[in-house]
PDB file of N, H, CA, C and O in Angstrom:
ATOM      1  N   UNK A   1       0.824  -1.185   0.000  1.00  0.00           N
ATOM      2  CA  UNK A   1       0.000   0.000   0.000  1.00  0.00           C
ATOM      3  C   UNK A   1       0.868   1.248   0.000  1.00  0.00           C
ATOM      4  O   UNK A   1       0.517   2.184  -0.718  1.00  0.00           O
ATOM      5  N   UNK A   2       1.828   1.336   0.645  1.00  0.00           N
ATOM      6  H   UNK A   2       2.112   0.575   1.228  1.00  0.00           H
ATOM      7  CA  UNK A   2       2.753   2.209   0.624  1.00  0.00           C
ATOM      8  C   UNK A   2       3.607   2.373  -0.599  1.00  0.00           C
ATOM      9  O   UNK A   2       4.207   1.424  -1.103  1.00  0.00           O
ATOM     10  N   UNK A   3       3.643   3.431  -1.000  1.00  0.00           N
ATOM     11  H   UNK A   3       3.156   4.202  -0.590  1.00  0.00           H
ATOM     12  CA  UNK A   3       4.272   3.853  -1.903  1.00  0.00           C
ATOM     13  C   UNK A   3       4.865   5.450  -2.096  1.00  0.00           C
ATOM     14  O   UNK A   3       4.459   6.435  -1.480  1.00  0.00           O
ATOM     15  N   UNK A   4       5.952   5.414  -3.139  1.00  0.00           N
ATOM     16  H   UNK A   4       6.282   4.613  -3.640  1.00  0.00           H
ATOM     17  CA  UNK A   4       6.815   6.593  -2.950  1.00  0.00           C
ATOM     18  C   UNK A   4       6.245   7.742  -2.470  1.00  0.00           C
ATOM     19  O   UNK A   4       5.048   7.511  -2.641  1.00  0.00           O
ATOM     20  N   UNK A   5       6.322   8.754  -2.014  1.00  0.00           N
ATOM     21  H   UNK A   5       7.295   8.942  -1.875  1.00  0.00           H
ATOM     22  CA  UNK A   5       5.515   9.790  -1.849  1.00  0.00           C
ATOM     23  C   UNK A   5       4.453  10.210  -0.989  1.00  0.00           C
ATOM     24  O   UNK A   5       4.097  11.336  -0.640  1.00  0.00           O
ATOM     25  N   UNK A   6       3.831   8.555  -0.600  1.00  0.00           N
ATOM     26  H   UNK A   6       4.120   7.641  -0.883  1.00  0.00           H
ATOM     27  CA  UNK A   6       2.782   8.139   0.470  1.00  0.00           C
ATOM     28  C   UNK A   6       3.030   9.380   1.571  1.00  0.00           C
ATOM     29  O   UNK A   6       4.065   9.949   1.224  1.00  0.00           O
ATOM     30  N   UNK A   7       2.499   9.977   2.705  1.00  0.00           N
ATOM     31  H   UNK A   7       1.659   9.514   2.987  1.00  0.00           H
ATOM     32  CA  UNK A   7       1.863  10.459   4.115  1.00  0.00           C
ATOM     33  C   UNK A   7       2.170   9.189   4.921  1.00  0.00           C
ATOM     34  O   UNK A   7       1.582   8.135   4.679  1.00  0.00           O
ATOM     35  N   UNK A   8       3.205   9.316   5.991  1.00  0.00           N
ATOM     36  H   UNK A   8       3.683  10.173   6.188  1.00  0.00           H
ATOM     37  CA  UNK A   8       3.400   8.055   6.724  1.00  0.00           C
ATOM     38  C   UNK A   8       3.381   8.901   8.223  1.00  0.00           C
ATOM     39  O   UNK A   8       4.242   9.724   8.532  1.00  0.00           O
ATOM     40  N   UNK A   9       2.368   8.569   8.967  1.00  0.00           N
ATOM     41  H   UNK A   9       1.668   7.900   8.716  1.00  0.00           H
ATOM     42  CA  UNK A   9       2.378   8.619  10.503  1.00  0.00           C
ATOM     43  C   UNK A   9       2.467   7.535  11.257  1.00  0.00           C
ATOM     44  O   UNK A   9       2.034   6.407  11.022  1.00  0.00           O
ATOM     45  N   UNK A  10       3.117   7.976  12.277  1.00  0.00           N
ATOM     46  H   UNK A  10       3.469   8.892  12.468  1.00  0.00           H
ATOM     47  CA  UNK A  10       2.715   6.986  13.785  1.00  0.00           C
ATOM     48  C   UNK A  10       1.705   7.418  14.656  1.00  0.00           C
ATOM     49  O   UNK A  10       1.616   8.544  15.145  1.00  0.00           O
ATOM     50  N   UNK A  11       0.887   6.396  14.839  1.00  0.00           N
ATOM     51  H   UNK A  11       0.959   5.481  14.442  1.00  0.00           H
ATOM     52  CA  UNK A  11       0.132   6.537  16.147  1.00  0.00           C
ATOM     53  C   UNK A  11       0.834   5.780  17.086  1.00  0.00           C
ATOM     54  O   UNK A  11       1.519   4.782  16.864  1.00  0.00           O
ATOM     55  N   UNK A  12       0.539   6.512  18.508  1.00  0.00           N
ATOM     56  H   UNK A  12      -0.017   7.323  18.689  1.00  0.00           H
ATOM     57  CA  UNK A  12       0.528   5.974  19.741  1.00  0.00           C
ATOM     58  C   UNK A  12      -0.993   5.906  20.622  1.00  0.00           C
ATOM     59  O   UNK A  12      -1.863   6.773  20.544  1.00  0.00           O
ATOM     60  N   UNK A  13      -1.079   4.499  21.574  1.00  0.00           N
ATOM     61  H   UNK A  13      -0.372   3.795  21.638  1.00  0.00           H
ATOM     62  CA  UNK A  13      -1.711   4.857  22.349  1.00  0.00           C
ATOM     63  C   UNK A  13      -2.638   3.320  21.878  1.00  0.00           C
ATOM     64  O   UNK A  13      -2.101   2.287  21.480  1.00  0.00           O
ATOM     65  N   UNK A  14      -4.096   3.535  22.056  1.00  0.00           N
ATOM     66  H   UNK A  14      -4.532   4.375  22.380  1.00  0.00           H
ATOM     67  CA  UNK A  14      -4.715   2.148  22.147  1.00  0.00           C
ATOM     68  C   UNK A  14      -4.452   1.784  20.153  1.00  0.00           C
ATOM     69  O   UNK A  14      -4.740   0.622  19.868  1.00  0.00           O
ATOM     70  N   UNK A  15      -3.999   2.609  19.012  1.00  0.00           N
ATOM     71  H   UNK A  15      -3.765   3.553  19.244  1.00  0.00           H
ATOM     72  CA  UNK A  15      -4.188   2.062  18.215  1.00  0.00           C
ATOM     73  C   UNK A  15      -2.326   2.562  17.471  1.00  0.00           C
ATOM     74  O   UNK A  15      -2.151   3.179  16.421  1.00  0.00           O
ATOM     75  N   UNK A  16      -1.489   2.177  18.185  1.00  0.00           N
ATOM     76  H   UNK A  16      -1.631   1.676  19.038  1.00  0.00           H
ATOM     77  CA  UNK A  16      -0.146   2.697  17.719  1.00  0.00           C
ATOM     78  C   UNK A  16       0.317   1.677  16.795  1.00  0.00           C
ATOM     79  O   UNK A  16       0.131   0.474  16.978  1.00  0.00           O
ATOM     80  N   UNK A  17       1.074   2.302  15.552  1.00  0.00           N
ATOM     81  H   UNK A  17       1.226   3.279  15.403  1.00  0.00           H
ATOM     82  CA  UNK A  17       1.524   1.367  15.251  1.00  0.00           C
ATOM     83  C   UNK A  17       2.102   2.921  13.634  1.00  0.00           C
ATOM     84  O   UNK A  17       1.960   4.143  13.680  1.00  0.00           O
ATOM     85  N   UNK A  18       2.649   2.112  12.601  1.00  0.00           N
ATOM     86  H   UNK A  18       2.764   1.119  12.563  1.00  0.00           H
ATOM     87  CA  UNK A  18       2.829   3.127  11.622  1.00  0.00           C
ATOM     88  C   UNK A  18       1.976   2.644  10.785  1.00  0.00           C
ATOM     89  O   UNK A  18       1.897   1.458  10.464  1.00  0.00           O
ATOM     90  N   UNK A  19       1.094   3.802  10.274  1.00  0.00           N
ATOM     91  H   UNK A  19       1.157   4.766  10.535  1.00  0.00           H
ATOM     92  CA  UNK A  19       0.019   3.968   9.047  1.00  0.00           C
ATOM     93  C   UNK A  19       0.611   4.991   8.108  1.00  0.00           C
ATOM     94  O   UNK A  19       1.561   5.726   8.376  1.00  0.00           O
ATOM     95  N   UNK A  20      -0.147   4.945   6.840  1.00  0.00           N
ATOM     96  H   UNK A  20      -0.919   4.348   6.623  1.00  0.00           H
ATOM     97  CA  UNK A  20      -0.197   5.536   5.558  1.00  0.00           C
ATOM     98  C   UNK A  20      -1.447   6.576   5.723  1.00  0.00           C
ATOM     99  O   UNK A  20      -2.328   6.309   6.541  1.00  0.00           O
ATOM    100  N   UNK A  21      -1.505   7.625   5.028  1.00  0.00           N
ATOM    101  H   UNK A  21      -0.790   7.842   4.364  1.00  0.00           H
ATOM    102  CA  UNK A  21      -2.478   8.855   5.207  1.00  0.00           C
ATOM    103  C   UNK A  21      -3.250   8.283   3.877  1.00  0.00           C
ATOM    104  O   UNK A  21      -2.668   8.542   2.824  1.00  0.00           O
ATOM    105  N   UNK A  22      -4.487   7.536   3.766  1.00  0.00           N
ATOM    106  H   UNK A  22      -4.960   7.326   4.622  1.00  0.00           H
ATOM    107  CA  UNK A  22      -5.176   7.161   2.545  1.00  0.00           C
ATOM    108  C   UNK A  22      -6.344   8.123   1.976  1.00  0.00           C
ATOM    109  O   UNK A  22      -7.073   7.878   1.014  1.00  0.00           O
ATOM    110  N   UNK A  23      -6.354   9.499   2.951  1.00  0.00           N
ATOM    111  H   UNK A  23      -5.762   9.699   3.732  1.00  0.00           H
ATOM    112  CA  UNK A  23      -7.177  10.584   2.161  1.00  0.00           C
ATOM    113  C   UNK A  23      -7.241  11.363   3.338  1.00  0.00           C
ATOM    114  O   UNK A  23      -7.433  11.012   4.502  1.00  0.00           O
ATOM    115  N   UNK A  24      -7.018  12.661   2.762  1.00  0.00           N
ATOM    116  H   UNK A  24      -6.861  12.947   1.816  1.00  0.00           H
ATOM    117  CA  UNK A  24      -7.085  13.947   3.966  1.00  0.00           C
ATOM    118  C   UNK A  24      -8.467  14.693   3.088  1.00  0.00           C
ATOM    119  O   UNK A  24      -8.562  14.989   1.897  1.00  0.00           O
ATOM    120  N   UNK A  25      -9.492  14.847   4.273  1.00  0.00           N
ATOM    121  H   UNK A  25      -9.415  14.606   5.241  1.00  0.00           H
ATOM    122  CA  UNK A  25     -10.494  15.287   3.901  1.00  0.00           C
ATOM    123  C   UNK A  25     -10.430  16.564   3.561  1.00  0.00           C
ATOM    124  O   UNK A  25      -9.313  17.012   3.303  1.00  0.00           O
ATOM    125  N   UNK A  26     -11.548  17.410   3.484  1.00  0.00           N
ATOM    126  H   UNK A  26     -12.455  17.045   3.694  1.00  0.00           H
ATOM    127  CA  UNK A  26     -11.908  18.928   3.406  1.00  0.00           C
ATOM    128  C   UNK A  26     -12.051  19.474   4.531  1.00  0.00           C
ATOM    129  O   UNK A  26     -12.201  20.682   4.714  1.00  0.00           O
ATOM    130  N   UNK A  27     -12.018  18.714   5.277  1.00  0.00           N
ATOM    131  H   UNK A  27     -11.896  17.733   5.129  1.00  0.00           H
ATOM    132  CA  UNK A  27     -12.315  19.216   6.936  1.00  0.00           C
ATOM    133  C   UNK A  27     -11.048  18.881   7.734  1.00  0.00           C
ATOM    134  O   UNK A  27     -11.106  18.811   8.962  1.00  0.00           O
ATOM    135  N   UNK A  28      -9.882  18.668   7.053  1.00  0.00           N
ATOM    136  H   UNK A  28      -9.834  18.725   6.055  1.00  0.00           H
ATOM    137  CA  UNK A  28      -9.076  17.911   7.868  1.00  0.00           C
ATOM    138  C   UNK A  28      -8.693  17.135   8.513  1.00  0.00           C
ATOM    139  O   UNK A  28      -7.498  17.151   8.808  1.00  0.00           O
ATOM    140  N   UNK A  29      -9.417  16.284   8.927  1.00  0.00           N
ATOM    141  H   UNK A  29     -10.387  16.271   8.688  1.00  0.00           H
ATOM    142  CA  UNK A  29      -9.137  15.043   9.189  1.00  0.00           C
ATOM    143  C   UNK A  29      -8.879  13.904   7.991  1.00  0.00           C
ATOM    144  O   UNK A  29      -9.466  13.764   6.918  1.00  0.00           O
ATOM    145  N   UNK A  30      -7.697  13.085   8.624  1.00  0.00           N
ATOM    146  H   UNK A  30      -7.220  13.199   9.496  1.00  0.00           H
ATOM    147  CA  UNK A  30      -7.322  11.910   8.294  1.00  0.00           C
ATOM    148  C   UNK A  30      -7.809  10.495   7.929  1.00  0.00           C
ATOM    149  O   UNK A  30      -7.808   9.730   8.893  1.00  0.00           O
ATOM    150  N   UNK A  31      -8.100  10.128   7.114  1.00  0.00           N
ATOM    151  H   UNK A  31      -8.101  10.749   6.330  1.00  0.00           H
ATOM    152  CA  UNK A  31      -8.139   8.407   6.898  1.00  0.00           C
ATOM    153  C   UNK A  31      -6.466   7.767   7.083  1.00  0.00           C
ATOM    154  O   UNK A  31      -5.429   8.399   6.885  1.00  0.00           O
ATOM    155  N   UNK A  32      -6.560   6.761   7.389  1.00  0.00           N
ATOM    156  H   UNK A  32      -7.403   6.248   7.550  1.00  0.00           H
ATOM    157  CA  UNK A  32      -5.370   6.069   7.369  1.00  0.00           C
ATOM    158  C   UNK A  32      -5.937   4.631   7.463  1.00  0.00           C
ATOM    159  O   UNK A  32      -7.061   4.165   7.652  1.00  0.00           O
ATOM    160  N   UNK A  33      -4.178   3.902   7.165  1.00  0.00           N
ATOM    161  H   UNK A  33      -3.265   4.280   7.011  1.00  0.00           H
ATOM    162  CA  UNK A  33      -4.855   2.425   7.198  1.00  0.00           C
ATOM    163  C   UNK A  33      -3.121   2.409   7.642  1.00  0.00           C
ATOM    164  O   UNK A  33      -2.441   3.433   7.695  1.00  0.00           O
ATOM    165  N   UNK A  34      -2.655   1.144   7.909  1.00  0.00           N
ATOM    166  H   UNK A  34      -3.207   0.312   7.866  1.00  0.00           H
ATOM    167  CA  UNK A  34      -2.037   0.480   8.924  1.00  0.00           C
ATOM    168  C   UNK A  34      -0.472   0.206   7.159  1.00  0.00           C
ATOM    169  O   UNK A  34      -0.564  -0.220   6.008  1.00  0.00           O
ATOM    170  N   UNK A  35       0.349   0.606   7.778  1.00  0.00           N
ATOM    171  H   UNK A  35       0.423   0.951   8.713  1.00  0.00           H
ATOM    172  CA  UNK A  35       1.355   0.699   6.899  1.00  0.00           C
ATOM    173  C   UNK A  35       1.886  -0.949   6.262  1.00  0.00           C
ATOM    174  O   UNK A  35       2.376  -1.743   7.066  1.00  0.00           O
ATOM    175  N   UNK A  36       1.772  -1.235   5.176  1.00  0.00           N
ATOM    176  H   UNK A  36       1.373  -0.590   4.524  1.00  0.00           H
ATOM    177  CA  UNK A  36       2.449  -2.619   4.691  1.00  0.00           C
ATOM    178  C   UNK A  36       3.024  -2.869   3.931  1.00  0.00           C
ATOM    179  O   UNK A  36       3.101  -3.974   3.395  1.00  0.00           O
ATOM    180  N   UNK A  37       3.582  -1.918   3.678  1.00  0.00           N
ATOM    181  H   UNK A  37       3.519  -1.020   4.113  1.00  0.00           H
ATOM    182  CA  UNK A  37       4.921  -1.928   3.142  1.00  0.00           C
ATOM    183  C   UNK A  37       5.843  -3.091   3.530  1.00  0.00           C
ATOM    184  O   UNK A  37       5.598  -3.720   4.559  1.00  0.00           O
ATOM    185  N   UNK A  38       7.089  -3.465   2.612  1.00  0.00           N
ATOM    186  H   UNK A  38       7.288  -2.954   1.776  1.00  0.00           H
ATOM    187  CA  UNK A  38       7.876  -4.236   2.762  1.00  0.00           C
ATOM    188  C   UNK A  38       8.835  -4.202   4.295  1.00  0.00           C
ATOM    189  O   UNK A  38       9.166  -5.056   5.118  1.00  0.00           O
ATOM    190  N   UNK A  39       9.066  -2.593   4.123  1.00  0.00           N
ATOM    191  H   UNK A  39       8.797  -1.899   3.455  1.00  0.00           H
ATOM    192  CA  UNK A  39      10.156  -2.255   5.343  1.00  0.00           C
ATOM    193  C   UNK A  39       9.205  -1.911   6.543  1.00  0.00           C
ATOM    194  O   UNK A  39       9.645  -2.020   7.687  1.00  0.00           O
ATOM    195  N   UNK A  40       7.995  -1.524   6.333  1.00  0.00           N
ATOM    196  H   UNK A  40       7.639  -1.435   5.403  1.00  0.00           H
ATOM    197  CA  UNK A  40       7.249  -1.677   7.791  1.00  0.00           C
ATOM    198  C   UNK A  40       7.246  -2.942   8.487  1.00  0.00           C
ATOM    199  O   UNK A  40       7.809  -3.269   9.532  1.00  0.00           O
ATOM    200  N   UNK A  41       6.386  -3.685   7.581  1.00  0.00           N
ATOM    201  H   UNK A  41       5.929  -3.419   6.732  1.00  0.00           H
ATOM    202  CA  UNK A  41       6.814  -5.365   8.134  1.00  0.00           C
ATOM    203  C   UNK A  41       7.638  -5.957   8.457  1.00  0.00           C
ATOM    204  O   UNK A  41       7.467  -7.072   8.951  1.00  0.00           O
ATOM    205  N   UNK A  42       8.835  -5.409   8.285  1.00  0.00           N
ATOM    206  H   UNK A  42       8.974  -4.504   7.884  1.00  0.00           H
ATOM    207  CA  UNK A  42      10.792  -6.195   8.665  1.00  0.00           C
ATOM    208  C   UNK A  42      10.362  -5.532  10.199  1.00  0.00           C
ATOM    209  O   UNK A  42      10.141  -6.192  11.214  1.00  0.00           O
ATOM    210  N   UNK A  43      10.307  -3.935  10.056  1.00  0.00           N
ATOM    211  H   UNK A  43      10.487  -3.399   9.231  1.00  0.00           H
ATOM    212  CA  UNK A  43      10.788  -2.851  11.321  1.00  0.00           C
ATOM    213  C   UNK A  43       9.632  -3.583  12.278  1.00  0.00           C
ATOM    214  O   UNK A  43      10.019  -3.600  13.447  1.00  0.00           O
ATOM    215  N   UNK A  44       8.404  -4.151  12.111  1.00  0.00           N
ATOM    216  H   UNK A  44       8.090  -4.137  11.162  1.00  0.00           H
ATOM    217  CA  UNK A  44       7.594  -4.060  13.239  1.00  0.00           C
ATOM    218  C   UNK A  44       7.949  -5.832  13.743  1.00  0.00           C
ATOM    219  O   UNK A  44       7.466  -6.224  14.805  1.00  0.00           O
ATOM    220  N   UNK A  45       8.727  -6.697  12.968  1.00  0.00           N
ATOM    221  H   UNK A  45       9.119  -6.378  12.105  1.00  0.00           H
ATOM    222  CA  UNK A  45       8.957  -8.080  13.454  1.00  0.00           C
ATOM    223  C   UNK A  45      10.289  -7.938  13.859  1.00  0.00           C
ATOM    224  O   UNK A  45      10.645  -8.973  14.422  1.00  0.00           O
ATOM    225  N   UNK A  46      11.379  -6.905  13.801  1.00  0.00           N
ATOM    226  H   UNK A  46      11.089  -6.065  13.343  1.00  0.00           H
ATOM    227  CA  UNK A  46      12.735  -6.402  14.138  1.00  0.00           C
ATOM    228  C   UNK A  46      13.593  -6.983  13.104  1.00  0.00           C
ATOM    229  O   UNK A  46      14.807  -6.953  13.301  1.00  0.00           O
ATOM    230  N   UNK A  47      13.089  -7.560  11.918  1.00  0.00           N
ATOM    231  H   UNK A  47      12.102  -7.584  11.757  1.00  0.00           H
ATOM    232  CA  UNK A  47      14.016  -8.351  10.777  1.00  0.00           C
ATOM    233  C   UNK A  47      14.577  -7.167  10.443  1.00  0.00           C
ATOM    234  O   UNK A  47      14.185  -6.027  10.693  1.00  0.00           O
ATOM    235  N   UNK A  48      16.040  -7.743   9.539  1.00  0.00           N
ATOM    236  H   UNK A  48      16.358  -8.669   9.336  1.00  0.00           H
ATOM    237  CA  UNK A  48      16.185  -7.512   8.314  1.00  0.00           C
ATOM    238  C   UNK A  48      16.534  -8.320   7.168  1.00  0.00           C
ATOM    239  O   UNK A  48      16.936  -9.483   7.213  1.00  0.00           O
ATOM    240  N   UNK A  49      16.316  -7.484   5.949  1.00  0.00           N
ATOM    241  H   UNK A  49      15.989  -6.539   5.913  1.00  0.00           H
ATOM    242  CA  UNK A  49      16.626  -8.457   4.826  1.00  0.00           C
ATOM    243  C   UNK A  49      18.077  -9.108   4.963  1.00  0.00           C
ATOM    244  O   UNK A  49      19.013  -8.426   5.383  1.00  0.00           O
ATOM    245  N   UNK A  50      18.272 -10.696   4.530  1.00  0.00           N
ATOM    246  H   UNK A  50      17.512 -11.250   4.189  1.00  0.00           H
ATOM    247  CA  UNK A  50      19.342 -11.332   4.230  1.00  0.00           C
ATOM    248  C   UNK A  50      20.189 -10.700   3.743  1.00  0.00           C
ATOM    249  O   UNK A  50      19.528  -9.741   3.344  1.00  0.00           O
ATOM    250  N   UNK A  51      21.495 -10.442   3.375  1.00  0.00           N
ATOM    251  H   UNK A  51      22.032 -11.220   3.699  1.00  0.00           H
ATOM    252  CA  UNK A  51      22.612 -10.898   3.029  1.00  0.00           C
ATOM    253  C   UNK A  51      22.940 -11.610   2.010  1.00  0.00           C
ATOM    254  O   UNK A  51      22.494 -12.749   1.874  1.00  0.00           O
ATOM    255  N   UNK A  52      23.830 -11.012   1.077  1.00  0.00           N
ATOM    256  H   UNK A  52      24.193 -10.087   1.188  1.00  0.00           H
ATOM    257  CA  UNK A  52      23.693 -12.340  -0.122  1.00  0.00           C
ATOM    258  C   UNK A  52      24.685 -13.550   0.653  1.00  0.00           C
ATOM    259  O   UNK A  52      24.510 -14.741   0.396  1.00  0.00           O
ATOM    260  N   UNK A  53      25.500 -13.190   1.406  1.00  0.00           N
ATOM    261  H   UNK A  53      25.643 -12.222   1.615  1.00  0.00           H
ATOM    262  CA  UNK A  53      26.191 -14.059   2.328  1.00  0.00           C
ATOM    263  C   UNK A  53      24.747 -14.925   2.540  1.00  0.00           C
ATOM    264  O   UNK A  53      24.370 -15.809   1.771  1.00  0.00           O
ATOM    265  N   UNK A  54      24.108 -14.528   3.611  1.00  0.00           N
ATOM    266  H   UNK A  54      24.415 -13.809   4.236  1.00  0.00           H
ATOM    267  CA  UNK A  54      23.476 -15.590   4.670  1.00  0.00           C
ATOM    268  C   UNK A  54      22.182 -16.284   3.233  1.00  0.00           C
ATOM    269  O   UNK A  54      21.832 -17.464   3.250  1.00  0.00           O
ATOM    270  N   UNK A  55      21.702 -15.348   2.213  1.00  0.00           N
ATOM    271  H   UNK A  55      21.987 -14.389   2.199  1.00  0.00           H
ATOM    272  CA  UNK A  55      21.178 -15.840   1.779  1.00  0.00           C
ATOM    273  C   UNK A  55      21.771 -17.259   0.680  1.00  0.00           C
ATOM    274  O   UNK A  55      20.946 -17.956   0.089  1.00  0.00           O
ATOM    275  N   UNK A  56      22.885 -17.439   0.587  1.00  0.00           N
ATOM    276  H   UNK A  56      23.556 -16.874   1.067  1.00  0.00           H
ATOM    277  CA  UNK A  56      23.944 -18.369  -0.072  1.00  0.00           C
ATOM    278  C   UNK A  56      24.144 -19.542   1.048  1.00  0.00           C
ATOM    279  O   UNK A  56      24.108 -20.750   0.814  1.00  0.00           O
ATOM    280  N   UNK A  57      24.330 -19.013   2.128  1.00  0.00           N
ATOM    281  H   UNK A  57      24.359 -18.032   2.318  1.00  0.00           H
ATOM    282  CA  UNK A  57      24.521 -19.985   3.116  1.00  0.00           C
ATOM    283  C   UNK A  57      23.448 -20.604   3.306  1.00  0.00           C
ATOM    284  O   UNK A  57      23.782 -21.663   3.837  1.00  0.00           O
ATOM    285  N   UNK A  58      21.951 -20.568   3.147  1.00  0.00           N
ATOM    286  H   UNK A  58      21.680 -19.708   2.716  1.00  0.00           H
ATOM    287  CA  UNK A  58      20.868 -20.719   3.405  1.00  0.00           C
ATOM    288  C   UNK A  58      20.340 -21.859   1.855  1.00  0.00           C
ATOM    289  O   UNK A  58      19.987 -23.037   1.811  1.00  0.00           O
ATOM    290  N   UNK A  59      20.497 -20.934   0.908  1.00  0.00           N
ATOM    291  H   UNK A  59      20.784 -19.977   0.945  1.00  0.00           H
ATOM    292  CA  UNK A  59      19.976 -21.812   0.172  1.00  0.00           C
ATOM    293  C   UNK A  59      20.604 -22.054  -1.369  1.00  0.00           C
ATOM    294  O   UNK A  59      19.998 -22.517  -2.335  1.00  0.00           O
ATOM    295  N   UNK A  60      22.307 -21.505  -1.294  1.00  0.00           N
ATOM    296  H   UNK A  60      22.799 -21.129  -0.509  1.00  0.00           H
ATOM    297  CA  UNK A  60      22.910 -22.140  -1.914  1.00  0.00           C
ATOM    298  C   UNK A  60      23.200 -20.588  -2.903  1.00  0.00           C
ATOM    299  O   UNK A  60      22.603 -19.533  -2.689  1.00  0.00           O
ATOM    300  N   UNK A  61      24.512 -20.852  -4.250  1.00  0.00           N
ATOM    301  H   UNK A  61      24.998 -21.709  -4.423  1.00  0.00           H
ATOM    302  CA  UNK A  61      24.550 -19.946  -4.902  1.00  0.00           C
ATOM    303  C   UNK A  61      23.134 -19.572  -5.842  1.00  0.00           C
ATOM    304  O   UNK A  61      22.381 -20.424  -6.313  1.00  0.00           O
ATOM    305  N   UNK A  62      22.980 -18.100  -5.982  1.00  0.00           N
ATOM    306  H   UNK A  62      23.592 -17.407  -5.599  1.00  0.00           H
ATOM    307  CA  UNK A  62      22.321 -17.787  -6.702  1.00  0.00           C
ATOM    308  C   UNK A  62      22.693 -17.886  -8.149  1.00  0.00           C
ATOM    309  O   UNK A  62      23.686 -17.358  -8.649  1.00  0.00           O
ATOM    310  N   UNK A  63      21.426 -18.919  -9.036  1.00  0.00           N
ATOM    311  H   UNK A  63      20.619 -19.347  -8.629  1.00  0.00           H
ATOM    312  CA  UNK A  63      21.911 -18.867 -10.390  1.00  0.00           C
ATOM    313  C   UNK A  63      21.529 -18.006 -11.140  1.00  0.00           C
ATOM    314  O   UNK A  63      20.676 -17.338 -10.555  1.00  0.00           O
ATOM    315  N   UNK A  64      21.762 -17.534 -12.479  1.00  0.00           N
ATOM    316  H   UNK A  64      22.455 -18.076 -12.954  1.00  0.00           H
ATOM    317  CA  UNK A  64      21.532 -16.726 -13.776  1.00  0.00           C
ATOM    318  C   UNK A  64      19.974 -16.905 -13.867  1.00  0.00           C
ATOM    319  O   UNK A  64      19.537 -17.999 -13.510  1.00  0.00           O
ATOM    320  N   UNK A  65      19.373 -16.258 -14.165  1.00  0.00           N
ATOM    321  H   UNK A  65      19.728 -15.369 -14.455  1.00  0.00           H
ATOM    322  CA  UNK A  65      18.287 -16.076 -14.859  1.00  0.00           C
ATOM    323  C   UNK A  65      17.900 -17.249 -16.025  1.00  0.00           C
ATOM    324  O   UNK A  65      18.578 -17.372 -17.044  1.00  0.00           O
ATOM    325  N   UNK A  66      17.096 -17.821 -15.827  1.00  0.00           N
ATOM    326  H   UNK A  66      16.544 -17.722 -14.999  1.00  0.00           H
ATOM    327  CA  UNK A  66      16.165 -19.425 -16.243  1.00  0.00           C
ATOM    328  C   UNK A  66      15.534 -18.752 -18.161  1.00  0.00           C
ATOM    329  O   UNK A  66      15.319 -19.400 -19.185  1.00  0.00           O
ATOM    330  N   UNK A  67      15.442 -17.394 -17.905  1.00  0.00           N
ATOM    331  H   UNK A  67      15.616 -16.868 -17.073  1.00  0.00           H
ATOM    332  CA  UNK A  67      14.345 -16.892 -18.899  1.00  0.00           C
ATOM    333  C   UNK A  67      12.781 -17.459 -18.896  1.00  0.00           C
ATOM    334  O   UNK A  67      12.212 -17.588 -19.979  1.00  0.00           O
ATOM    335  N   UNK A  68      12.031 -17.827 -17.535  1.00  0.00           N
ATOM    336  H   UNK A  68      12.494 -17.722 -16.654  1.00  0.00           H
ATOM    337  CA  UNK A  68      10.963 -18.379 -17.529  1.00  0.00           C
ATOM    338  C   UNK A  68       9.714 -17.242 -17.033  1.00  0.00           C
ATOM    339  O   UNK A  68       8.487 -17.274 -16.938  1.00  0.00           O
ATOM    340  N   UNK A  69      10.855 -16.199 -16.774  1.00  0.00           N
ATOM    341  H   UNK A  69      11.852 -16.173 -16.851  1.00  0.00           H
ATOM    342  CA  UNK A  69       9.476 -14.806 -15.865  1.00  0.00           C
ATOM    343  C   UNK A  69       9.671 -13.896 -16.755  1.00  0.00           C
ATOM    344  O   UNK A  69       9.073 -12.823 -16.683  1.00  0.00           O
TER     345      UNK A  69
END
């Protein structure tokens, strides 16, 4: 849902977490929805992406391109 340019807040409190701004009204107030982005989801489970190291160690060298996608 997130994308370049997106409105990104945090809430705190009974509904904290990081959201996307999905329409700012005429009256000012906010819609939002709950951020899901790639890097929200790493930051809120404390991951990060692999390593071409760990990802090699894991599941071997990466080969060339198949030409099948």
């Amino acid at each position: 849902m997130a994308t370049e340019g997106t409105e990104h807040v945090t809430l705190s409190g009974d509904r904290s977490g990081e959201y996307v701004v999905v329409e700012e009204r005429p009256d000012g107030s906010l819609v939002v929805a709950p951020d899901t982005s790639a890097d929200a989801i790493l930051r809120r489970q404390n991951m990060t992406p692999a390593t071409i190291e760990e990802f090699e160690a894991e599941y071997g060298p990466i080969q060339p391109p198949d030409g099948e996608g």
